[in-house]
Structures are given as structure tokens and as C-alpha cells.
N, C-alpha and C positions, 0 to 999 in steps of 0.2 A: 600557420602550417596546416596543410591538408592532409589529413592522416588513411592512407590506404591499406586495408590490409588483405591477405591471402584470399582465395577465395574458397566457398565452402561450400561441399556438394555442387547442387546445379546455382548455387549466388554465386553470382561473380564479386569481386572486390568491391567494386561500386556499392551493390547491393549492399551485400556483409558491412560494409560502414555506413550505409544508412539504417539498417535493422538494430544496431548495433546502438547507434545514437539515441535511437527512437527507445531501447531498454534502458539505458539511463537517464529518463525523465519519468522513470516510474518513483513514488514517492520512499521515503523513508524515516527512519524516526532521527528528527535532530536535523533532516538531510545529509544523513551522515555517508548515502550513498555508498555498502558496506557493500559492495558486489564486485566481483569482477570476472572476465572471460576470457576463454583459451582456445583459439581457433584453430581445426585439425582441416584436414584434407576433405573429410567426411561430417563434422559436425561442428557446433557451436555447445562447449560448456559452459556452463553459469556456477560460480564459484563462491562460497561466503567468505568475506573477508577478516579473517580472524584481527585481523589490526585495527578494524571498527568497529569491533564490538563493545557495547556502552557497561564496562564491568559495574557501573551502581547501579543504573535504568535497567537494565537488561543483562540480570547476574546469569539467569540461563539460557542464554540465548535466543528464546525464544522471537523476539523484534526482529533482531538480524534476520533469521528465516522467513520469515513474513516479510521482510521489505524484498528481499532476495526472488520470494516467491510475484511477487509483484511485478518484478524488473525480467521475470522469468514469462510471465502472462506477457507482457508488452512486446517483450522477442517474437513470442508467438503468432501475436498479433500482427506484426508487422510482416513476417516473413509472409503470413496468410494473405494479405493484403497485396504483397507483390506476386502472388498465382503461383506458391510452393505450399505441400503440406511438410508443415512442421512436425514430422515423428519427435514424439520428446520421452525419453527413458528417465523416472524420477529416483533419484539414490541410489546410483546405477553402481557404487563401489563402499563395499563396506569399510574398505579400509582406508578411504579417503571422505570420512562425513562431510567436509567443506564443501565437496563436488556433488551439489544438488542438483543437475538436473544436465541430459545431454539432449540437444535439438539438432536433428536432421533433416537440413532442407534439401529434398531430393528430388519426391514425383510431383511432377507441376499438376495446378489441378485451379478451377476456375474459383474465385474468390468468393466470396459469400458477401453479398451485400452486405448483411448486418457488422459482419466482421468488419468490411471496409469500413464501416460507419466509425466503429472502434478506434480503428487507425488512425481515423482521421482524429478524432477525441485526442488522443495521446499528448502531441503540443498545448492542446487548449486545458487539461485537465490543472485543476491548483488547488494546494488544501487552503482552505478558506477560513479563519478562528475569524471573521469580523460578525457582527450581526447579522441575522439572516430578515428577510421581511418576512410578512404575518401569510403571506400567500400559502392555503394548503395545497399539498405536496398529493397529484391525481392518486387516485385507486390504483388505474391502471400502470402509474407509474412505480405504485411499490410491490406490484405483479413482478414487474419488469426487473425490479433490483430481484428478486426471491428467485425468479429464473436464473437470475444472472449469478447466483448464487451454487446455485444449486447444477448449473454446468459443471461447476468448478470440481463437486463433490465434497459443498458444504454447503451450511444450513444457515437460514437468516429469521430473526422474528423481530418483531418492530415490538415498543413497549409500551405500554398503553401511560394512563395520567398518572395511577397512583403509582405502579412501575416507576416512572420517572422522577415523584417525588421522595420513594426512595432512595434511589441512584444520587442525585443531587446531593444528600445527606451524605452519604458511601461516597460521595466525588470529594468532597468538602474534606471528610474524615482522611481519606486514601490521600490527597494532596498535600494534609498537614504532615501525613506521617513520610512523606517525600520531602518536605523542604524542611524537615529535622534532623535530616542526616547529609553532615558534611560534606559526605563523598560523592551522594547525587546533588547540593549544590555547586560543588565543583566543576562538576560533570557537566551541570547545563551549564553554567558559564563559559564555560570550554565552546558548548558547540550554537550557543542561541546568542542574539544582539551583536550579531558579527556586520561588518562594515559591506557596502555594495561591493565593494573589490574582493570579497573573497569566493573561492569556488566551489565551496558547501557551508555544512553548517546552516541554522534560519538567519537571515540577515535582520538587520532591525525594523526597516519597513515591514516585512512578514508580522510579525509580531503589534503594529500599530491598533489601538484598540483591544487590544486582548489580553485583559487580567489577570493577574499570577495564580488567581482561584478559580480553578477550570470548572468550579461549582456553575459559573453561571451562564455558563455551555446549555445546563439545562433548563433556564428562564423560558416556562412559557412552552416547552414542547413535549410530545409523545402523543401516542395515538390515542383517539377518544375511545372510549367503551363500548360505542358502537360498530369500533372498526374503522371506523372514519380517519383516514390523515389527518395531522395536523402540520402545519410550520411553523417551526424547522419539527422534525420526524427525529426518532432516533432508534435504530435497528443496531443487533447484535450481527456478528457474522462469527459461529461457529463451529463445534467439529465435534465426533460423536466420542472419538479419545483425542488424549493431548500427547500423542510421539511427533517426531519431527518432520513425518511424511503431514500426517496430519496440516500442520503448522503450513508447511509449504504447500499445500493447496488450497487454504485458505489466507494464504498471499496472494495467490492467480485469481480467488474468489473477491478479496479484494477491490484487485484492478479491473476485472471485469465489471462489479458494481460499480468502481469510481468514473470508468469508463462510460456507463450507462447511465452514471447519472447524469457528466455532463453532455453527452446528447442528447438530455431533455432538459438540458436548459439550467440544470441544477446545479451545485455545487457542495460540498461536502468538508469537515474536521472532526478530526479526533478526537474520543474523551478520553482519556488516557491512564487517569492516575488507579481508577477500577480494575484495569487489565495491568496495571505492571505493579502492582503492590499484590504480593504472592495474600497473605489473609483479605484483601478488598476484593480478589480474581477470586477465592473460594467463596466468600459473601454476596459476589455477583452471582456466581452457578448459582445458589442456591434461591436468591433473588428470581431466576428466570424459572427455577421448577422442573425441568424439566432434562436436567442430567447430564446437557450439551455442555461442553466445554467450549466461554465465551475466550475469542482469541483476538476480535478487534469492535470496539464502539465509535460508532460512527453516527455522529448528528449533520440531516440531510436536509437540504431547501435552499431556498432564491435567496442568492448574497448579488455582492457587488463586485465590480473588476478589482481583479487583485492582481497586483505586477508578477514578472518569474522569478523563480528561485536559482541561482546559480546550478550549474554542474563544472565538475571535474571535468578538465581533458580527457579523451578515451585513450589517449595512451598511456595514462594512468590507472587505468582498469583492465589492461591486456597482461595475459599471461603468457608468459613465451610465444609469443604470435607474430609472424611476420609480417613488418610494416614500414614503408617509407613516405617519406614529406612530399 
């Protein structure tokens, strides 16, 4: 079934369901794909989906918004990419928190190469946990994530060896005190080692290769003490307070990065268990020095083809929106 819906501003229908598809291959935690959208006459909203949120992973919501803000940058992207400026108003209703973000694709305006590059990224991008090879990861390319960052209106620092060998330790520690509690084992069973047929969730292929000890995510990487890359790299991406505007822009800051990486070639996974265990996320701040509130870890470099991750139907993520077959 071919899913049409309304058209938006100057998108026509056609469009609006290709932008629209193109946000939902932004990534997520679990692939829980916690988003969804409500198309007006005027605008495209982007909504968090209160029914997937991971209440043991993610007791305060903080993931949901980041993935959200994610699927939020990709919209953008695309709309940019077909010759409309995306106006986007962030937390435009105080008494609707869910309704993060309204985009209005209005005045046409010539595309930006770079941006197009973006677009084009979008299908090709995949979170990668297999081994990465030893190839270090250019200068000029971790220039390129720090700008890409820092568009967003957040901040990125890459962590040097000893950095990393603490991390490792904090990864190790953060992990165990996740797989001791029932209700985040549950939880990932619920949404990981799920079968090809399903439409989120990580499937089990995704998973091939890659240890229940996210510790060894960090084998072998961070930046030399010269400055020098190394592969795999592992940079912070985060924000100077941690409120919820905060958060969703360093989701867009995100997908911008994951987007940039792989246009160069690169590819990218999450260390995870440092940012969602509330005392290992203050041990990290404090680990980095310098004040920022870290909100996602990301280990970057040269892996191998990795298959796709399912999605949800899009009429599974529409809110009150006009649509027919």
C-alpha cells in the first residue's frame, strides 16, 4: 500500500511522503523509533511518542528526545535537499511537552550542496557495533564532525588514550550495574534479538558479533596525546545544561555528525551504558572536566557492510493526518 498524505506548505503530497520516510530512518535507542508526526496545512510536527519510551533504559526520558531530535535533523534535511527552507520552531507549546518541534516548508530557496550530500547519506547511514579496522580516522575529518556539531548548537570533544582507558573501566562498571536490574533486562529482551520479520526493535543479525560487554567497544581506541586520530576514535557529543531543549538539539547534532560521518566513508556505534546509568553520566561529566553535560558517546571509524534495520509503516507514525492507499 502506497501511503499519501496531505500536502504541506509549498510540499506537495508526493514530496511530504518522501520527507517523511527519509525521518524515519533516523536512528534510535533499541530502534524503538519513539517518533511520530502530524501534518497541518502549514507545517509538519514531530511528536515523542509517549508509548515508547524505555521506562528502565530511559527513566527520564532523556533517549526518546535525542532519537526524536534525530528524526527531527533528517526532516530537515530532506525538505532542504528538495529546494524549501525548513523554518522549524523548537518546543513551540508549553503545554504539549511531547510536541517538539514544528517545520515549515514554505520559501523555496536553492539547496546547498553540502546539505544535499546529507540527503543523500540518510538511506546509507547504519549504527555499526562490529569491529572497526585499524585505519586512523583524518584530522580533517574530525574537524568536520566538530563543525557538524557545533551547527547543531552543541559541543563535541574526542578523548584522548588515557580518557579512554578510563571510560572502558566506567563502561565495564555502568554495564554490570544495567544487567542487574530485572527490569532493564526485560526491557532489552523485549526490543533486541528480534527476528527479520519484525518492524523495529534490533534484529538479531544487527547484533552479530557484538558482546553483551560494551566494555570492548573501547579495545584499542581514542585520540593520541598529540592530537593525532586514532581508529576507531571516540568523541562525546554534548550541551552546556541538560533541559530538554538542550537534549533535542543535540539529537539534530547527532544526525548531523552520523550523517558526516558516513560521507566520509565512515561509520559509527554507541557506548551507551556511561550515558544511561544516571551515577556513570555524572562520573563521565566529571571524567571529561570540563562542565559539558555528555548526552551521547559515539565510537567512529572504518567497519564493514552492515544490512538495514527494519522500520514501522509511516501510517503508523501519523497523527491525525490525512492519508489514503
Amino acid at each position: 500500500m502506497t501511503i499519501q498524505v496531505t500536502r504541506v506548505g509549498r510540499l506537495n503530497s508526493e514530496q511530504v511522503n518522501s520527507v517523511l520516510r527519509s525521518a524515519t530512518l533516523a536512528p534510535s535507542t533499541h530502534n524503538t523509533q519513539p517518533w511520530l508526526f502530524r501534518c497541518t496545512g502549514t507545517g509538519i510536527e514531530v511528536h515523542a511518542d509517549p508509548r515508547r519510551i524505555l521506562t528502565a533504559t530511559d527513566p527520564d526520558g532523556r533517549e526518546i528526545v535525542l532519537s526524536c531530535g534525530a528524526a527531527l535533523f533528517t526532516l530537515r534535511t530532506a525538505i532542504h535537499a528538495l529546494g524549501f527552507h525548513p523554518a522549524t520552531t523548537l518546543m513551540p507549546s508549553r503545554a504539549d511537552p511531547d510536541l517538539l518541534a514544528v517545520v515549515r516548508p514554505h520559501a523555496e530557496r536553492t539547496p546547498d550542496p553540502k546539505v544535499v550530500r546529507l540527503a543523500r547519506a540518510i538511506p546509507r547511514r547504519r549504527t555499526n557495533r562490529r569491529p572497526f579496522v585499524s585505519d586512523a580516522v583524518p584530522k580533517t575529518t574530525l574537524t568536520a564532525l566538530r563543525h557538524a556539531t557545533e551547527l547543531e548548537h552543541a559541543w563535541m570533544s574526542s578523548l584522548d588514550a588515557e580518557q579512554c582507558g578510563l571510560l572502558r573501566d566506567l563502561t565495564a562498571r555502568a554495564r554490570r550495574e544495567q544487567l542487574a536490574d530485572p527490569a532493564f533486562l526485560a526491557e532489552l529482551g523485549r526490543w533486541t534479538g528480534r527476528s527479520a520479520s519484525a518492524r523495529d526493535g534490533v534484529p538479531s543479525y544487527a547484533m552479530e558479533g557484538s558482546p553483551a560487554d560494551e566494555s570492548w567497544l573501547l579495545d584499542g581506541v581514542g585520540q593520541a596525546h598529540d592530537g593525532t586520530p586514532a581508529s576507531p576514535l571516540v568523541v562525546v557529543i554534548g550541551s552546556l545544561t541538560d533541559e530538554r531543549l538542550d537534549r533535542l538539539q543535540a539529537g539534530q547534532a547527532l544526525q548531523r555528525v552520523l550523517l558526516t560521518a558516513t560521507c566520509a566513508g565512515l561509520d559509527a556505534s554507541f557506548i551507551s551504558p556511561p550515558i544511561m546509568v544516571r551515577g556513570a553520566r555524572a562520573e563521565l561529566r566529571r571524567l571529561l572536566g570540563c562542565g559539558v553535560w555528555p548526552q551521547v558517546l559515539l565510537r567512529v571509524g572504518y567497519g564493514s557492510p552492515l544490512p538495514w534495520t527494519p522500520r514501522r509503516p509511516l501510517e503508523d507514525m501519523l497523527l491525525d493526518t490525512l492519508i489514503s492507499a
